[in-house]
Every structure is written in structure tokens, then in C-alpha cells.
N, C-alpha and C positions, 0 to 999 in steps of 0.2 A: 592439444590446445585448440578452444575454438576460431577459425577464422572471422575476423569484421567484416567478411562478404558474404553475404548467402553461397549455399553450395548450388545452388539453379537460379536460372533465369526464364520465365514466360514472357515471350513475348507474346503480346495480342492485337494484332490489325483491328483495327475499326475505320468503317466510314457511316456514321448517320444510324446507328444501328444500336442505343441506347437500351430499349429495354430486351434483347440478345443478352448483351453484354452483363446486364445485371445480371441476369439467370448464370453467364457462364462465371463472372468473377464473384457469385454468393456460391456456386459449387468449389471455387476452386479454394475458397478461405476454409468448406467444411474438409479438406484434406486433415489426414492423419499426419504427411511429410509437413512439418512447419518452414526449415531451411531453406525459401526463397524467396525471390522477390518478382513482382509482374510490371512488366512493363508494356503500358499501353498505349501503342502509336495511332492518333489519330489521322487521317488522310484527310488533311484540312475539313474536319467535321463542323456542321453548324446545327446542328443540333443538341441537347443537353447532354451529350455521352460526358464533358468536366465535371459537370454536378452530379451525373449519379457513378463514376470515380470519387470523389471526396465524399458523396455520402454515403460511405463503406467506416470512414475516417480511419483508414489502415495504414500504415505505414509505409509497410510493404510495397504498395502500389505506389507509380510514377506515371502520370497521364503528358503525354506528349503530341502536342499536336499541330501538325507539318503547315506550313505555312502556304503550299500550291498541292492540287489531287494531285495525287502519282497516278492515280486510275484502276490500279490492281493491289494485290497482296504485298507482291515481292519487295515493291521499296519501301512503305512501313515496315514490314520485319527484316528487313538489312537495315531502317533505318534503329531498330530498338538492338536489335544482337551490335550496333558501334554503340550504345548506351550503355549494356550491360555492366556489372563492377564483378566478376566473377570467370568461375571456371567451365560453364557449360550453361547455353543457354538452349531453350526450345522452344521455340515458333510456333503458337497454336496455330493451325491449319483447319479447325470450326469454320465450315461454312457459317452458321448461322450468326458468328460474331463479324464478317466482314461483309 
């Protein structure tokens, strides 16, 4: 029986770093694995990184974005792996998306 959760989680930090981000979440939708979902923590971004998120219009993807900089990597993706709904999540670590 299939599970209602994805069997993975991506999380992905961003701060301000929009067209990164397209490049890396138009690779990750051309995956063969379909069974996950990405979640994409913003670091209080102010730039278009929501809109070019929704203009994927994927499902899959959850755009989240932190209300104060954390300043680095680490608490966007501690803050998407307490997001997760599943059994194993993985933190991309792409310089070129934070």
C-alpha cells in the first residue's frame, strides 16, 4: 500500500537567490524518483524567490519563508526538516541555491 507522504523530503535554503533556485528546482522536477516533496525555506527573502516557486505551479513544492535572517544555512533547514510530513528528509547543501 502506497503511503499519503512522500517517501523524501528536499529541503532547500534560500536567501535572495531566485534565478539559482529555478535552475536547481527545474532539475530537481526532471528526476526519474517522483516520490517526494521540496521544501523551500526562505531566510526572510525579499526578493521574487515566492513567485518563481509558484511558477513551477507544482504541488510538490511548499515555499516557506522565515520571518527574521537566521544568517546562514543551518536554521532554514532545521527549520524545513520540523516541516517535513514523512520518513527521511535531505537538506540540499547547493552552494549556488543559498
Amino acid at each position: 500500500m502506497k503511503s499519503v507522504f512522500p517517501l523524501i523530503s528536499v529541503i532547500t535554503a534560500t536567501y535572495n537567490r531566485s534565478n539559482s533556485l529555478f535552475y536547481s528546482l527545474s532539475l530537481l522536477i526532471k528526476q526519474d524518483f517522483k516520490d517526494w516533496e521540496c521544501i523551500i525555506v526562505g531566510d526572510a527573502c525579499t526578493d521574487d524567490t515566492e513567485e518563481v516557486v509558484a511558477s513551477f505551479n507544482e504541488k510538490r513544492f511548499r515555499f516557506i519563508n522565515m520571518k527574521e535572517n537566521f544568517g546562514e544555512q543551518s536554521g532554514p533547514n532545521n527549520h524545513g526538516c520540523s516541516k517535513n510530513q514523512l520518513n527521511l528528509s535531505i537538506p540540499s547543501f547547493c552552494s549556488n541555491t543559498y
